[in-house]
C-alpha atoms as one frame of an Amber mdcrd trajectory, in Angstrom:
protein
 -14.651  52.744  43.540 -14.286  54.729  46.374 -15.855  53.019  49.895 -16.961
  53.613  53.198 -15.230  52.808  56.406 -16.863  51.917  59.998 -16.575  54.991
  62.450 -17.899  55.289  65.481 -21.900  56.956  64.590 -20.590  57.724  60.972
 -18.812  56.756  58.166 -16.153  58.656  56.103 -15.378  58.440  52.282 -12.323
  56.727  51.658 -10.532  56.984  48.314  -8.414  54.316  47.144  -5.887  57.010
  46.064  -5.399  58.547  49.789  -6.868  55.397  52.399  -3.757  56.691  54.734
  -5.732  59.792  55.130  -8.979  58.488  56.559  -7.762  59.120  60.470  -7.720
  62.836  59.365 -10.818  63.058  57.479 -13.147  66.107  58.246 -15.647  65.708
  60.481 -18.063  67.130  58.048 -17.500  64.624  55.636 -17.672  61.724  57.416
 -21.302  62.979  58.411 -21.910  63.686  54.673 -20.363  60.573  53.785 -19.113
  62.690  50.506 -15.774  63.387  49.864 -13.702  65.926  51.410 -12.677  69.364
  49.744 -10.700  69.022  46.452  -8.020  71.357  48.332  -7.733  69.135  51.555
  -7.243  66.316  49.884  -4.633  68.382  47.797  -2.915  69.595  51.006  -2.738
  66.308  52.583  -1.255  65.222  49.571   1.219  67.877  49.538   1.971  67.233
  53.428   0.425  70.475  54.169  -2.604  69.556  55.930  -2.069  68.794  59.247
  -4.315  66.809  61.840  -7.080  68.926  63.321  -7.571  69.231  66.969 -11.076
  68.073  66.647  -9.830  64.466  65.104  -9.262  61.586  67.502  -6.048  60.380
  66.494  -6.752  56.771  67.755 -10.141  57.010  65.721  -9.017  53.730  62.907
  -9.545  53.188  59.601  -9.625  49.759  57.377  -9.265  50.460  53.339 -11.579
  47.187  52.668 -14.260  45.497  54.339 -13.518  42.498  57.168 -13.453  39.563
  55.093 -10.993  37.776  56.265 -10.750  36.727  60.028  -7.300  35.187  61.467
  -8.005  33.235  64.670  -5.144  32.533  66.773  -5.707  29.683  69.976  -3.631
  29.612  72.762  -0.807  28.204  71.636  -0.940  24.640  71.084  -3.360  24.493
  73.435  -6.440  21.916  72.280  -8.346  22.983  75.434  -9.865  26.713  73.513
 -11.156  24.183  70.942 -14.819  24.880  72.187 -14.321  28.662  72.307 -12.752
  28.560  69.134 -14.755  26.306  67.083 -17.795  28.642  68.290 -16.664  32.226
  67.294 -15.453  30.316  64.030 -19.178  29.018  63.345 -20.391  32.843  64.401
 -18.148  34.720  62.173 -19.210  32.289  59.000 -22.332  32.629  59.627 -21.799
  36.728  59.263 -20.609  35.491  55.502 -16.597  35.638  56.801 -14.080  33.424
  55.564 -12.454  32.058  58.784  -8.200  30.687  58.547  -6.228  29.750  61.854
  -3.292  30.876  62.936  -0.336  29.046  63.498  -0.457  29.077  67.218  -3.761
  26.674  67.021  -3.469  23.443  68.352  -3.216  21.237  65.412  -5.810  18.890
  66.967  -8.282  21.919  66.545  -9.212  21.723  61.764 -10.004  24.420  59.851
  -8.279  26.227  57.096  -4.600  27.451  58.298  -3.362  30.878  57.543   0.057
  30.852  55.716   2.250  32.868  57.149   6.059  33.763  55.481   9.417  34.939
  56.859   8.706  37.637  59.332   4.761  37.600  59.030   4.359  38.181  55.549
   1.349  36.733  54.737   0.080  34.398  51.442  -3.141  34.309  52.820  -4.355
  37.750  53.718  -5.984  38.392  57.151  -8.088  41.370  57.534  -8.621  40.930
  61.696  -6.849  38.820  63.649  -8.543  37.580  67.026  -6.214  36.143  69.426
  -8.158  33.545  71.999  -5.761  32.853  74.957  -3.335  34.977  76.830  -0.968
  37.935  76.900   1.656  35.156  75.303  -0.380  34.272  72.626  -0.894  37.772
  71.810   2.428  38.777  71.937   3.418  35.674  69.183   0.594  36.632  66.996
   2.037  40.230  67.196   5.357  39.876  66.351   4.193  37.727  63.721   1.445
  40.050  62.429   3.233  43.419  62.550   5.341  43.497  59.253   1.647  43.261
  57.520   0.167  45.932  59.648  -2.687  43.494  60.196  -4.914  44.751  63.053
  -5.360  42.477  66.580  -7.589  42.090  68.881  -7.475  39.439  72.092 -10.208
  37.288  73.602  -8.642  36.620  77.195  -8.626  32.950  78.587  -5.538  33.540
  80.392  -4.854  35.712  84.116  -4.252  39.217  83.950  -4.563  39.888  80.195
  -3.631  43.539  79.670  -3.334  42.515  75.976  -6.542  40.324  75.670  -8.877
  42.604  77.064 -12.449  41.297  75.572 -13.736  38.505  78.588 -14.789  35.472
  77.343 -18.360  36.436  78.549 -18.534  39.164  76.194 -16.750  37.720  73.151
 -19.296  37.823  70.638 -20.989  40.947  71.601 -17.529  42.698  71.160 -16.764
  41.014  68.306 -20.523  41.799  66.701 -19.289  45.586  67.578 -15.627  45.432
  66.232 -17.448  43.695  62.476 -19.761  46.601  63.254 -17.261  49.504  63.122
 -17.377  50.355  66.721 -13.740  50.082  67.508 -10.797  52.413  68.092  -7.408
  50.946  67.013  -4.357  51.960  68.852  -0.525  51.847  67.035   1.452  50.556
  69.853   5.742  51.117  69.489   7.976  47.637  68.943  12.112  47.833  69.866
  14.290  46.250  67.074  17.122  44.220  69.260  20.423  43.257  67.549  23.229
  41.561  69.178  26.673  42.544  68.399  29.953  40.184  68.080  33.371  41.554
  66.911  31.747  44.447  64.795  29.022  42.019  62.818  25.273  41.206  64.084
  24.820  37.652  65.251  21.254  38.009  65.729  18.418  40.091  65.398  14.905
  40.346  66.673  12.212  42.424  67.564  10.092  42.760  70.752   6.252  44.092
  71.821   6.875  43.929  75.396  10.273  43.937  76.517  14.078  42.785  75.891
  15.381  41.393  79.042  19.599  40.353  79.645  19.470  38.450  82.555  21.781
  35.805  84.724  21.824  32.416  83.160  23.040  29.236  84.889  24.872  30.884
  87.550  23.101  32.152  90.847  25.380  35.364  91.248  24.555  38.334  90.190
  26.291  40.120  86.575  27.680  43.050  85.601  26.226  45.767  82.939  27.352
  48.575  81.356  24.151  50.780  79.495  25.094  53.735  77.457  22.288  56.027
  75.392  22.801  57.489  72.434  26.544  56.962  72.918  26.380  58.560  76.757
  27.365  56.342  79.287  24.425  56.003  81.609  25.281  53.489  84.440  27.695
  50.348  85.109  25.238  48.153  87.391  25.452  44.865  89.484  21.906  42.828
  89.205  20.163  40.089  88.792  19.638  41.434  85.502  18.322  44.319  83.221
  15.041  45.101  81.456  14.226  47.367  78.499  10.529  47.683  77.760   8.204
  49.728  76.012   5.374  51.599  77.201   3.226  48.222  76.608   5.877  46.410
  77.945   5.683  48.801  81.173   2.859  46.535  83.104   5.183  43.559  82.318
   7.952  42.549  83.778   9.479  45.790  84.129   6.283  46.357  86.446   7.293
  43.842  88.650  10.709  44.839  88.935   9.424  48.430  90.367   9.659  49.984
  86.544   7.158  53.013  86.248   3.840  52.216  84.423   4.073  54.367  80.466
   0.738  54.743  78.731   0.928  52.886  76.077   0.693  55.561  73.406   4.106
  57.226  75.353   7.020  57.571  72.546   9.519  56.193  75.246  11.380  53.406
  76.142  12.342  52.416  80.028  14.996  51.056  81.317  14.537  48.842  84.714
  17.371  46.907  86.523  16.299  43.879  88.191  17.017  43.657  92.104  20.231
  46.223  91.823  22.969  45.168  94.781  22.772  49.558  94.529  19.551  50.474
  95.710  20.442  53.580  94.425  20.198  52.371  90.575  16.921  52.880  89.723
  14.675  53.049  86.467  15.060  55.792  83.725  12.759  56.613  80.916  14.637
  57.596  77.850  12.970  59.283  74.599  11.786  56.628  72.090  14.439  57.933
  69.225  17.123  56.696  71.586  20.091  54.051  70.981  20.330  52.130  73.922
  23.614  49.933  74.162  24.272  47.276  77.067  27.904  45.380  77.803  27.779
  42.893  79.828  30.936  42.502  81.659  33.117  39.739  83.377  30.741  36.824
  82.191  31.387  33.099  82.729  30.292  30.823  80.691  26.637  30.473  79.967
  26.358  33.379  82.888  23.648  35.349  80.971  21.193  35.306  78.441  18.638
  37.774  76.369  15.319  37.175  76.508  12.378  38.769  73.932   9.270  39.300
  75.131   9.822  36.006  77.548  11.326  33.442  75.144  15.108  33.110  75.420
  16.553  34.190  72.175  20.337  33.805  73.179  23.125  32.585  75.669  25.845
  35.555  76.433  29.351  35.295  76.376  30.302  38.548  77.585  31.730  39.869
  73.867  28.338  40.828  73.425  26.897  44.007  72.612  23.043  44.511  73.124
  21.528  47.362  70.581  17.929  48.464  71.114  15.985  50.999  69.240  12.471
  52.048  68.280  11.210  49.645  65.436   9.917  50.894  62.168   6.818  48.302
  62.755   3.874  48.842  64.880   1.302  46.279  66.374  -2.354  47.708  65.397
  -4.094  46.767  68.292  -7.821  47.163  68.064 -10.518  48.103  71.018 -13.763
  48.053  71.256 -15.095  51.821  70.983 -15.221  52.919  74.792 -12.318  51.082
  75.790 -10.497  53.154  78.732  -6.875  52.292  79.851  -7.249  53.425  83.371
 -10.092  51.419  83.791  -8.151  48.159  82.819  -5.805  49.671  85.208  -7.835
  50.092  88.094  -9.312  46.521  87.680  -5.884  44.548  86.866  -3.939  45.631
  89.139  -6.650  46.005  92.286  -7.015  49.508  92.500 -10.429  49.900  93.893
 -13.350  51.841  92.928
């Protein structure tokens, strides 16, 4: 049976055969609410079709109803039990089944969402809605990106560039987002894998940032970054960051990186307090290979760090790999949302 999916002021005809083309529908038809032209649906199809001018790219689409809401608490944190409990209570009374996600305090019952090796999920999640901070969302990410299931964060935390709904205006956002009225952004990952002797000794994947850093040892390290087999720069720092556009009003903010919007294809890389002032960050296309050798290392003398949490203690026979990930994190807005306003307001920018 075909179905209809929430659009901002209209809905659009979604086959079951073609849901991956419901970004590009016509805008005709989603007025109509009929089905598009036999030949556009043959052209996309064929790969001839492409996107119209007149289509918002960022415009989303779900191929089923939300039935199924994920809720994710700050993690291990009993204290969102109110907050949580409360949107749980409002979303069943909208006729939603409600499961929590595994960064809920354990104090805090309900129904737990099972989730497998690298986020696949046994029990399917149709929205997740992360209540906490930016660290909480980043988890629930990484966790929910594999599935492709869509996110969207309540903030309870500081800054929250990630969470971006207030707490004030949680269930009025959320009555919009059930509603339809929501955008949903695809936001790049960076597949890490660490190198020993020719074989991988570990592999991971980061939303915000891959960081190589000093470890025990208050002196500064050595790195060698190549791209794309180019050798970029040898540099003496505190350490070195490697972010995506998300990850650009993260750490790599703080260490004087450039801010990316978020739907950039690129990848920056920032050095953290350089003994050269005259290293300084480079944006590299997202299709690139970046490579970093750390050099001269004592032991325990550096570490790599995704999004935050340490994944591994250096050596120095280490060789960093970062690339563009084949995942994405959905992340969804409410319709209206504006970037450079959540600039302007996180970071103090005035009127």
């Amino acid at each position: 049976m075909p179905s209809t999916i929430g659009l901002p002021n209209r809905s659009c005809y979604v086959s079951p055969a073609w849901p991956e083309a419901a970004a590009d529908l016509p805008t005709a038809a989603c007025q109509q609410r009929t089905a598009p032209p036999a030949p556009w649906v043959a052209d996309y199809a064929e790969g001839r079709r492409d996107r119209s001018p007149d289509f918002d790219t960022r415009v989303p689409w779900m191929s089923k109803a939300i039935r199924t809401v994920g809720l994710f608490g700050k993690y291990k944190d009993p204290s969102v039990r109110d907050t949580l409990t409360g949107l749980s209570a409002h979303l069943k009374e909208r006729g939603i089944d409600v499961l929590l996600g595994d960064t809920t305090a354990q104090e805090i019952e309900g129904p737990r969402a099972e989730l497998g090796a690298a986020g696949a999920q046994t029990s399917p999640i149709d929205l997740a809605i992360v209540i906490g901070g930016d660290g909480t969302m980043l988890h629930a990410a990484r966790r929910l990106a594999a599935r492709g299931t869509p996110l969207v964060g309540v903030n309870l935390g500081r800054l929250g560039f990630l969470t971006e709904i207030p707490a004030d205006k949680m269930y009025a956002d959320v009555e919009r987002i059930l509603d339809g009225d929501y955008t949903i952004e695809s936001r790049m990952m960076l597949d890490v894998d660490i190198v020993e002797d020719g074989r991988s000794v570990h592999r991971a994947t980061a939303f915000n940032d891959v960081v190589v850093t000093k470890g025990e040892v208050a002196r500064l390290i050595e790195i060698e970054a190549s791209v794309d087999g180019q050798f970029v720069t040898r540099t003496r720092a505190d350490g070195i960051i490697v972010a995506t556009p998300t990850g650009s009003t993260a750490y790599a903010l703080s260490a004087g990186g450039p801010i990316l919007h978020p739907l950039l294809a690129a990848i920056v890389l920032v050095p953290i307090c350089p003994h050269h002032l005259g290293n300084r960050p480079i944006v590299f296309e997202a299709s690139s290979t970046i490579r970093l050798q750390p050099l001269h290392l004592t032991p325990k003398g550096a570490e790599v760090s995704i999004d935050g949490h340490v994944e591994r203690s250096l050596t120095g026979d280490e060789l960093i790999e970062v690339r563009r990930a084949q995942q994405v994190v959905r992340l969804v807005h409410v319709r209206g949302h504006s970037h450079y306003e959540a600039l302007r307001y996180k970071l103090g920018w005035g009127a």
